[in-house]
C-alpha positions in Angstrom: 0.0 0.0 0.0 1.1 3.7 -0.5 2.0 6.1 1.8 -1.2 8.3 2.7 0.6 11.4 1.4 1.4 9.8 -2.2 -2.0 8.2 -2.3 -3.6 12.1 -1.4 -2.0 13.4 -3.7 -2.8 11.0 -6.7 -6.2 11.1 -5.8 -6.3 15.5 -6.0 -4.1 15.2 -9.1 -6.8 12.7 -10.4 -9.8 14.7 -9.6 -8.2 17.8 -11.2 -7.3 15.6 -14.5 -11.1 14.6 -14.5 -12.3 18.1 -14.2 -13.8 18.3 -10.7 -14.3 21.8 -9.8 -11.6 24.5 -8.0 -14.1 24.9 -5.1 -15.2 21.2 -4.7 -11.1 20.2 -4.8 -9.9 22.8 -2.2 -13.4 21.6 0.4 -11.6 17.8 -0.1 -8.2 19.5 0.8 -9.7 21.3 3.7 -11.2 18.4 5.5 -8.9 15.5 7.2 -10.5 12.1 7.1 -8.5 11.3 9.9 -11.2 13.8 11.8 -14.0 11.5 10.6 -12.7 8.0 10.3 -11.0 5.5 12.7 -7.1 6.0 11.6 -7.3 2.0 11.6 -9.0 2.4 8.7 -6.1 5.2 6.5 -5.9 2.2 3.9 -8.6 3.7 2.3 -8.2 7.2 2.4 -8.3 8.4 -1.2 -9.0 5.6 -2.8 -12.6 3.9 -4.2 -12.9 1.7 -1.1 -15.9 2.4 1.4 -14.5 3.2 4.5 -16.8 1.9 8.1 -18.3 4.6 10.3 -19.4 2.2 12.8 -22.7 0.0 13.6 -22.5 -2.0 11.2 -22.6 1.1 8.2 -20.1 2.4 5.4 -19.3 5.8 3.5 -19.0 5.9 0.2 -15.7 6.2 -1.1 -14.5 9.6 -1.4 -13.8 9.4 -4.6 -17.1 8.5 -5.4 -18.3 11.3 -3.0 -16.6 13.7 -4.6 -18.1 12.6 -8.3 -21.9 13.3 -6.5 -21.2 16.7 -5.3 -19.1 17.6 -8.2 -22.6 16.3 -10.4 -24.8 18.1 -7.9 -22.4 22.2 -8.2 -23.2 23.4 -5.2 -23.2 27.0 -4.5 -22.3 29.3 -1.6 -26.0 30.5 -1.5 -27.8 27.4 -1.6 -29.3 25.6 0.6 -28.4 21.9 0.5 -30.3 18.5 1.7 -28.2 15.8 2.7 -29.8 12.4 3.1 -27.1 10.3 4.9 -24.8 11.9 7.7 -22.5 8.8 8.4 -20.1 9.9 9.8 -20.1 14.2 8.9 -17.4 13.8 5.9 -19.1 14.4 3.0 -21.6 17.2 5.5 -18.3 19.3 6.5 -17.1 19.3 2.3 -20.4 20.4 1.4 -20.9 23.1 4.4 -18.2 24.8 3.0 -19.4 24.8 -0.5 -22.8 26.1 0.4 -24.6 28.6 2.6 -26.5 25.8 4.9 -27.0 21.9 5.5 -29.6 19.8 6.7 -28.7 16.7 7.0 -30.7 13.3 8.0 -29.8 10.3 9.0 -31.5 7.2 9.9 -29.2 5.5 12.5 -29.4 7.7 15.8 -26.4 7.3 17.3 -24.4 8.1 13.9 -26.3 11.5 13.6 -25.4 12.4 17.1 -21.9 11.5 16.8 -21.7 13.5 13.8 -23.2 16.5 15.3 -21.0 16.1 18.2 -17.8 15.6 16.4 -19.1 18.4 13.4 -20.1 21.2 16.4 -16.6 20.1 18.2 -14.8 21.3 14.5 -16.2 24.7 13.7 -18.8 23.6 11.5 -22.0 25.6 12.4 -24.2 26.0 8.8 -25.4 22.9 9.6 -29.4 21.6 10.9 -29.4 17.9 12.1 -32.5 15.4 11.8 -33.0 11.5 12.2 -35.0 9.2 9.8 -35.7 8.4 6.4 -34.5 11.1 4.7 -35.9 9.3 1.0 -39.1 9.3 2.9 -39.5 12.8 5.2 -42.0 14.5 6.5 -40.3 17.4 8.0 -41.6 21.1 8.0 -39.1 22.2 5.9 -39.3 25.7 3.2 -37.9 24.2 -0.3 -34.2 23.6 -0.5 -32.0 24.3 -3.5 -30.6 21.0 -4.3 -30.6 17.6 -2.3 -27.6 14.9 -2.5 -28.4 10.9 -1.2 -25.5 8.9 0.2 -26.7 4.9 -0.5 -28.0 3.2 -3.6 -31.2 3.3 -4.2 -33.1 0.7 -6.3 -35.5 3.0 -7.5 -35.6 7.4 -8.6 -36.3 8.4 -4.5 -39.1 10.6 -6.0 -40.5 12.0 -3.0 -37.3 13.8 -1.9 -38.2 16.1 -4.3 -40.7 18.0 -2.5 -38.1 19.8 -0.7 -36.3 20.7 -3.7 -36.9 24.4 -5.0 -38.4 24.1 -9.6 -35.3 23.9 -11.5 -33.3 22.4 -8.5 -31.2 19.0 -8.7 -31.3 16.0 -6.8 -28.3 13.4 -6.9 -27.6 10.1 -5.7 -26.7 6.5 -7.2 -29.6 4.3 -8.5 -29.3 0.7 -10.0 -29.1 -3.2 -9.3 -27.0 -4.1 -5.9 -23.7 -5.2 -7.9 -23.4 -1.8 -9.7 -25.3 1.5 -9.6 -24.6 4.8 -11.4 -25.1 8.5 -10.2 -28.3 10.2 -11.5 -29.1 13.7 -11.8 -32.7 14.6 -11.4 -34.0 18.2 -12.3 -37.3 19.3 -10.5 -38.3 20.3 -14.3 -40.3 18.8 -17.1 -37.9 17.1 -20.1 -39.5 19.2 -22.9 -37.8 16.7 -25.6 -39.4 13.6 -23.7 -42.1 14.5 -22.0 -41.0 13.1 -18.4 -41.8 15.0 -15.5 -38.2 15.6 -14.5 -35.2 15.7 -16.6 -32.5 13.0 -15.9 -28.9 12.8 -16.7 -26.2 10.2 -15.6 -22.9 10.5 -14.2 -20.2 7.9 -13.1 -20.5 4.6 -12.4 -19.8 2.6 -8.9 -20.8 0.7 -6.3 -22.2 2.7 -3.3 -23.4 0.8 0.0 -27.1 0.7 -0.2 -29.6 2.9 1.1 -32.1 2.4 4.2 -35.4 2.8 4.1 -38.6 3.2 1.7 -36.0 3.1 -1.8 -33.5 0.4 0.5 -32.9 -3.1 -1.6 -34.4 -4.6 2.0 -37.6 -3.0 1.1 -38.0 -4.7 -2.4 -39.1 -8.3 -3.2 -38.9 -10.1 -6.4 -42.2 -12.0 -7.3 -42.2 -12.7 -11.3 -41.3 -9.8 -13.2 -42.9 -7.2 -10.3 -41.0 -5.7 -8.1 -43.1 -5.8 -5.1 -42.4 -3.0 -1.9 -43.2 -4.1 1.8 -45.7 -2.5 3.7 -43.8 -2.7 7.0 -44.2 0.2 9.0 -41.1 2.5 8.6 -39.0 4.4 11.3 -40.1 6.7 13.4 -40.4 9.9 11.9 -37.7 12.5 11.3 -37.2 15.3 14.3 -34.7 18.3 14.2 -32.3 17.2 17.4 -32.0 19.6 19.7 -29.0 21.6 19.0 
């Protein structure tokens, strides 16, 4: 294995080769892994290999992570939904690419180590919930753009009600050996017809998603694709800060 430095910088070389933005490079540069991940786990720093973040859960690689919010251009006046905290990574990049995040995620004891660890840093544009985040129903004005960390099986359509008309939605979408990133516009297609215009990015294999658009939600019966009606988590709730 490579040292961590020659690996770091292969891997900003790379994303500057492959046309990632200025703004989206220097936020990787700005936040240390090391912060967010257990040091046992360096190995994978910079490279396409998910990295744990504890109960049992994964991040995507950062790589990866830094294809989605390359595809999703965030701006320092948006407003950005995050469905997927893990372990505050991919929240402290994109809190300094945008004017606010709220981010959700389902496993309560990662969202409160994140906002632990996130607060502890200097990171203070950011509004915490728990639950589905592919599902909410939160009391939340229209966002400007909304990124999901976790394959989904299917488009995670309802996230769109909190993003603003002509805003974007990312995240990966396909079967569980190999997804690819989509980019969903809160627009009619004009040339199709489609409700919302979508484009693809890069493709990768992302740890799957929890929830209503999880793979543990879908059964195969014939050629249907069948979703179970089990009742899903408890709501989401802003934590108290």
């Amino acid at each position: 294995m490579e040292p961590l430095a020659v690996r770091k910088k292969k891997f900003f070389d790379t994303l500057e080769s492959e046309g990632i933005k200025k703004d989206i490079i220097e936020a990787f540069k700005a936040v240390d892994p090391i912060r967010f991940f257990d040091k046992m786990f360096q190995d994978k720093f910079y490279t396409n290999d998910f990295i744990p973040v504890g109960y049992g859960e994964k991040s995507d690689s950062i790589y990866l992570a830094a294809k989605m919010i390359n595809a999703l251009s965030p701006a320092e006046n948006m407003r950005i939904l995050e469905v997927g905290t893990g372990s505050g990574f991919s929240t402290a990049v994109l809190s300094l690419l945008c004017r606010e995040v709220f981010t959700i995620e389902m496993d309560e004891r990662l969202a409160a180590s994140a906002k632990t660890r996130l607060y502890a840093l200097g990171y203070e544009n950011i509004r915490f919930f728990s639950g589905d985040g592919t599902d909410p129903e939160m009391d939340l004005s229209e966002l400007d753009s909304a990124i999901i960390w976790g394959a989904c099986y299917k488009r995670p359509i309802s996230t769109l009600q909190y993003v603003k008309r002509r805003g974007a939605m990312v995240f990966p979408m396909g079967p569980e050996h190999m997804q690819q990133i989509v980019i969903i516009r809160n627009e009619p297609d004009v040339n199709t017809g489609a409700n919302f215009k979508m484009s693809f990015g890069e493709q990768g294999i992302f740890p799957p998603i929890h929830g209503k658009y999880g793979y543990d939600k879908v059964l195969d019966i014939g050629s249907e694709i069948m979703v179970e009606t089990n009742e899903l988590d408890e709501l989401p709730e802003e934590k108290d800060k």
